[in-house]
N, C-alpha and C positions, 0 to 999 in steps of 0.2 A: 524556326524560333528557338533561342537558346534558355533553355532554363536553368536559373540558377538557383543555389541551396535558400538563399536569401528574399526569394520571392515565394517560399514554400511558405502554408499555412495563412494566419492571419499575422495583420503587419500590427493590430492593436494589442494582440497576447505580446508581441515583442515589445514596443513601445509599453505598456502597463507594466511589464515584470523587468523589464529593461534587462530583457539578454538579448542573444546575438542572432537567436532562431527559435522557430515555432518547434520546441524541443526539449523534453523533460527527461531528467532523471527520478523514477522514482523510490519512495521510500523502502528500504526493507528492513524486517524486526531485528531487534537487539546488534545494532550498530553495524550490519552488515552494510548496509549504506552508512560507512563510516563518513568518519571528519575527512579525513586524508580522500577521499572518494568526492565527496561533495565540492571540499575547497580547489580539486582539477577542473571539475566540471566548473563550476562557477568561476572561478581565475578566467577562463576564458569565453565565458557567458551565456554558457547553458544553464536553464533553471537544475539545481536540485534538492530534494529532500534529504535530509536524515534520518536515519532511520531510527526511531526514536521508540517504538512499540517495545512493549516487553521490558522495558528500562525503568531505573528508578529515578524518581525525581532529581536529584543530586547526583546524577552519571546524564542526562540531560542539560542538566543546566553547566557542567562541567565543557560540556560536549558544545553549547550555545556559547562560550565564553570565548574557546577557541577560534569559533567561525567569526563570531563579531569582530577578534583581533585579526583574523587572517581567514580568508578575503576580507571582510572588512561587511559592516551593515549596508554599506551601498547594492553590493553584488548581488546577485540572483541568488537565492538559498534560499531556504526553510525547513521545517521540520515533519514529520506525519505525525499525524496524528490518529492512532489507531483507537476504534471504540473500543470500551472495557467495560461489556454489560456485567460482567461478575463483579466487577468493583468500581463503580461509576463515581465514589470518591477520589479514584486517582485521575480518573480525568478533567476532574478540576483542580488539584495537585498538578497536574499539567498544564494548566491555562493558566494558575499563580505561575508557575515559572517564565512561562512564554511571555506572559503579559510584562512581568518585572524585571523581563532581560531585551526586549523591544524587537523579540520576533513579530515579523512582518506577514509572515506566510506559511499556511500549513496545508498537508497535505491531507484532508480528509480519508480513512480508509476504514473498510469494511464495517462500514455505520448499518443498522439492519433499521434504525430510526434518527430521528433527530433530538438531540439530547440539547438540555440546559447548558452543560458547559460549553458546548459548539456554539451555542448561541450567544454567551457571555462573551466568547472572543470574537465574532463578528462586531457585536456591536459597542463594545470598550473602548471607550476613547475616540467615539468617530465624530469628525466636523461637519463644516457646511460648506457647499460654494456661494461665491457670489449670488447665486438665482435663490438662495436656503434650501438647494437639494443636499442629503444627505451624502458626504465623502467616507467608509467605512476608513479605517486605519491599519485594520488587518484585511489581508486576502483570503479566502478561501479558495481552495482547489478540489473537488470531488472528485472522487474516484470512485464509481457506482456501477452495477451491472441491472441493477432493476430500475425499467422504465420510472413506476411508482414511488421510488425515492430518487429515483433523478427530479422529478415533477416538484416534491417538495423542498430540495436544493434551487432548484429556480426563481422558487418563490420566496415570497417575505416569510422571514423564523414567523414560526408560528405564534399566533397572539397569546397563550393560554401559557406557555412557556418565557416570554415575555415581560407576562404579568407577575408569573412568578418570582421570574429575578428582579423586577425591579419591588415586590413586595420584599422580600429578601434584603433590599438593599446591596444588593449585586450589580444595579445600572439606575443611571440617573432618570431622571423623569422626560430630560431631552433625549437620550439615549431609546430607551423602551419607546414614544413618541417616533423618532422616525425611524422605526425600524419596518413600520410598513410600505417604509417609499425605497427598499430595495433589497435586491434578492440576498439570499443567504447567502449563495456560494457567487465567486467570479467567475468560475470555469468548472465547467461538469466533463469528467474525460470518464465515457462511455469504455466501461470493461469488457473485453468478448475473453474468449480462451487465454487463459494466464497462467503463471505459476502464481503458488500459492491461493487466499481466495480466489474464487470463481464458480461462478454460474457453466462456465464453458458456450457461453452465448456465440454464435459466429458473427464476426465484425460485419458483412455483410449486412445480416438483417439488423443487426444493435444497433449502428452509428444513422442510419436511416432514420430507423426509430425514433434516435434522441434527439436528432434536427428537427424533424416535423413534433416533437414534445416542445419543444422549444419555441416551437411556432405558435400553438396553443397556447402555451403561457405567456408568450407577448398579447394574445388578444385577453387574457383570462387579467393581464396586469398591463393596460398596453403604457402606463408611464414609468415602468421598471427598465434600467437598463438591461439589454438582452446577454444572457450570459454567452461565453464561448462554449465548443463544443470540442472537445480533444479525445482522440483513440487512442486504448490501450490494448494490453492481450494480440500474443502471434504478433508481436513487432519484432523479428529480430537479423532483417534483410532487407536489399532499398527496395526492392520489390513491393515487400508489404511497408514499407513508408510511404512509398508512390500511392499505391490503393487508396491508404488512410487518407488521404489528401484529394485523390479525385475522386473520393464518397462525398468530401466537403467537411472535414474534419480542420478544425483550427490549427490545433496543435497537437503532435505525438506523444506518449510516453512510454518509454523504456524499463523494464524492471531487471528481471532474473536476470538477462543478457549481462546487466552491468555485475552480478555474483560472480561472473567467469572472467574478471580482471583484475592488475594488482590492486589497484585500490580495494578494495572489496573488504572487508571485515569479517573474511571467515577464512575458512584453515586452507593452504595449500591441498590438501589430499581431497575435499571436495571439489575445488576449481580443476583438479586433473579430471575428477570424474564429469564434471560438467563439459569439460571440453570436448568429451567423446559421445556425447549422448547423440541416440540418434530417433528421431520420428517415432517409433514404437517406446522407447524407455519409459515413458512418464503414465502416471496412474493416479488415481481418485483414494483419499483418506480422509476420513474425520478431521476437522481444524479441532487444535485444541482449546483455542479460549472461547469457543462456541460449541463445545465436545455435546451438550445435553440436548443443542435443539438439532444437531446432525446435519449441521452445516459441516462443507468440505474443503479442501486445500487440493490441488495438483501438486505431487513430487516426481521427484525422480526416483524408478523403482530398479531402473538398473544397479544391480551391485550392492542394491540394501534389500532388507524384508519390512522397512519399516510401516510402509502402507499397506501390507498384509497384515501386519499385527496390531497397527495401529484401527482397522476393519474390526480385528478379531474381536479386538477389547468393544468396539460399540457395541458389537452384536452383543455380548456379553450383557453388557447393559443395560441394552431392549429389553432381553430374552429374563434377565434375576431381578428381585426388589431388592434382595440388596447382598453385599460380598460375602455372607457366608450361607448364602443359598448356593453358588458355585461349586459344582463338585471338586472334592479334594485332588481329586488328581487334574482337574483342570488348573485348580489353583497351585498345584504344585510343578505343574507344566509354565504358566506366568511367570513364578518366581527363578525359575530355571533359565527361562529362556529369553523372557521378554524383559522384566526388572531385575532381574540379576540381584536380586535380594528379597528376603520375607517382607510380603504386602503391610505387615504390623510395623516393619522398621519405616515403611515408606506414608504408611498414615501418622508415623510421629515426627517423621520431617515435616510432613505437609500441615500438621496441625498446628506447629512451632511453626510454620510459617504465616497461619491466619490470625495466631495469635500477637503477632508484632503489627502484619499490615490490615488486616480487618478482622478485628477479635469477634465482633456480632456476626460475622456465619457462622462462626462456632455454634453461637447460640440458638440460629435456630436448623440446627444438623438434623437430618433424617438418615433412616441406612441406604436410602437410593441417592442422596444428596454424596454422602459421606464416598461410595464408591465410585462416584462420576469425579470427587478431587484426587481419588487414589489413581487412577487410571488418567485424569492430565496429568500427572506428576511424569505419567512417561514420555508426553508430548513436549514437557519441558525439558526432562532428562537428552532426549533424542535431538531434540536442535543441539542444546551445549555440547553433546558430542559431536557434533555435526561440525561447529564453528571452533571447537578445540582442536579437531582434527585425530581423534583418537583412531587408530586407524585398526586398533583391536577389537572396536567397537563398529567397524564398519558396516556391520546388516543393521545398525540400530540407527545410523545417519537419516535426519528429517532434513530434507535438502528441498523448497519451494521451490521451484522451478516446471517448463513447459514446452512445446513444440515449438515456440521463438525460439531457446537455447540450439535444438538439432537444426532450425534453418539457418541459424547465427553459425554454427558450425562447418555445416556442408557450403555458406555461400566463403569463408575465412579458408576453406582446405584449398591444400598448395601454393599457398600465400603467408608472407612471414607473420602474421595474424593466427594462423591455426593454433599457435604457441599463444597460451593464454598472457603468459608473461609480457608481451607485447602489445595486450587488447587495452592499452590504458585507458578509460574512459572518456577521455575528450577525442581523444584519436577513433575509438568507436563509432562514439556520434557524429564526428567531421564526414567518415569515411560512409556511414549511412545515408548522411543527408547529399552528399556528393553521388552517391550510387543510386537514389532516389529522383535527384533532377537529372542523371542521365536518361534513367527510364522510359523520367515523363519527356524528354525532350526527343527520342528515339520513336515512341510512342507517337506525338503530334507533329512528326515530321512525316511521320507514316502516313497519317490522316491527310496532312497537307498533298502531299504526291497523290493520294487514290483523286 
């Protein structure tokens, strides 16, 4: 039996997002999943995101304006949509722009809950069919690694948030109304090992799990449309696309793999480094826009210190109540090594900057508050050197990334692909999903002969 790329996954995730294959690009922060990235993939009809985290509203909608003229609103695309528990105004600053520029699709990412404005763009503008079920107008995509909030993606937005917006006057009273007759998200793509967040869950036991979650919440809701189920994490060889697929995974998606080609929105001097990573390089850091509850990111530690020091600073944290409990010579070791400037100069950047986008933290500052923003200041600094490509700055590079990149590597050596310059991302994904049904066709030929 022959397998082809096109019989992979589910035929309703292609039909509903109307690409070309059960096959995602996903989103990564501050436009590393650029326009120029997005608009290859989509030209020829692969879903992707934008990488839209970490941006400001008006470099977003700048970046919407683009895609909507070129490919065009028809094609497959959308944006992420990364949570912002420190500042949960912007993430309705994000849903006014997405909402008033006729994005269709976003990628949910690193949600620890379900917020109001997730919910506003679900249900904004949705109709009816024929039968008066509820047709939503935007899609949701989840990208989740915990069972427990996969469970409540599946389900109807919560009533209590709901009510709220439509007290609010944020959703009509037909709106708020049938938001109980369908689930939040369309597609829940179960996380295992990734770059960037991650639980480090193994696809094995995760994608399992979120099928038979899924099964539950059809009885728990049985007149709910049933969502799809998509793997992500450790995708970055047809090997592990086949797997995905014969777990019973819908549809795939892609991340860091896609940081190591030209389109990519970050500096050439990381994509060399990425090209060469192999199986041991990658390491566990503090995430920064979650630095206080000690959540984590996967990088790459080859060639940087940054997840050592990015470590030092938590513990740092735990261990003081606040920055000038730290002894001086620790503190003068920081400013040496790790910030490259006095902690005082980098608490009046950072205060000048709560003061323009959310001046109430200021107001109600604590000294343990206060050093948990001086210490992401470095989580920020270290991506922008990462994506400028400073190369003086090279132990300081925050590079997300994971053990997809070294199997994406090792399966591209001695193939004109080992050169990143060449891994352009539609060609990536063709060449996965083509490497993918050989496997499985290899594999059930095998079975067929025993």
């Amino acid at each position: 039996m022959q397998i082809t790329p096109e019989r992979l996954g589910s035929a309703a995730f292609r039909a509903d997002q109307g690409a070309c294959a059960a096959y995602v690009l996903g989103g990564m922060v501050k436009g590393i999943s650029s326009v120029r990235l997005v608009r290859t993939a989509a030209k020829v009809g692969y879903l992707a995101f934008f990488g839209a985290g970490g941006m400001k509203p008006e470099a977003v909608r700048e970046a919407v304006a683009e895609l909507s003229a070129d490919p065009g609103p028809i094609a497959p695309w959308g944006v992420n949509f990364l949570h912002n528990p420190l500042l949960p105004a912007q993430e309705d600053a994000l849903v006014d722009v997405l909402l008033a520029n006729g994005v269709r699709r976003i990628e949910a990412s690193a949600f620890v809950s379900i917020t109001p404005a997730l919910v506003r763009y679900r249900l904004c503008g949705l109709g009816f069919d024929s039968q008066g079920r509820p047709v939503p107008r935007q899609r949701i995509l989840a990208k989740v690694s915990h069972p427990e909030l996969g469970r409540r993606f599946m389900a109807p937005p919560p009533p209590e948030l709901v009510a709220g917006l439509l007290a609010a006057g944020r959703l009509t009273a037909e709106e708020a109304h049938a938001a109980e007759k369908l689930p939040l998200a369309d597609d829940v793509c179960a996380e295992a090992d990734s770059g960037g967040h991650t639980d480090r869950r193994p696809s094995f036991a995760l994608i399992p799990a979120f099928l038979r979650l899924r099964e539950e919440t059809a009885q728990a809701y049985p007149d709910l449309r049933q969502v799809r189920i998509g793997a992500a994490g450790g995708i970055g060889a047809p090997e592990a696309v086949a797997a995905a697929f014969v777990l019973g995974a819908d549809f795939v998606l892609t991340g860091s793999i896609n940081q190591c080609t030209p389109e990519a929105g970050t500096s050439d001097a990381v994509k060399d480094m990425l090209a060469t990573a192999q199986p041991q390089d990658f390491d566990m850091a503090p995430a920064g826009d979650l630095f206080e509850i000690g959540a984590k990111v996967q990088v790459l530690k080859r060639g940087t210190l940054f997840a050592a020091r990015a470590n030092r600073l938590f513990e740092l944290y735990r261990a003081y109540p606040a920055l000038e409990d730290i002894p001086m010579t620790v503190r003068a070791e920081l400013e040496a090594r790790v910030f490259g400037r006095g902690l005082d100069a980098v608490w009046q950047e950072t205060a000048e900057y709560y003061r323009q986008a959310a001046p109430w933290e200021l107001d109600k500052i604590t000294p343990k508050k206060r050093m948990a923003m001086i210490f992401r200041w470095y989580f920020i600094h270290s991506q922008r050197l990462a994506q400028q490509g400073d190369t003086q700055q090279r132990v300081n590079f925050q590079i997300h990334s994971g053990p997809a990149m070294a199997a994406c590597n090792s399966w591209l050596s001695g193939t004109p692909w080992a050169d990143w310059r060449l891994r352009h991302v539609d060609v990536l994904a063709g060449r996965l999903l083509d490497g993918a049904a050989e496997v499985l066709t290899r594999r059930y030929a095998g079975f067929a002969a025993d």
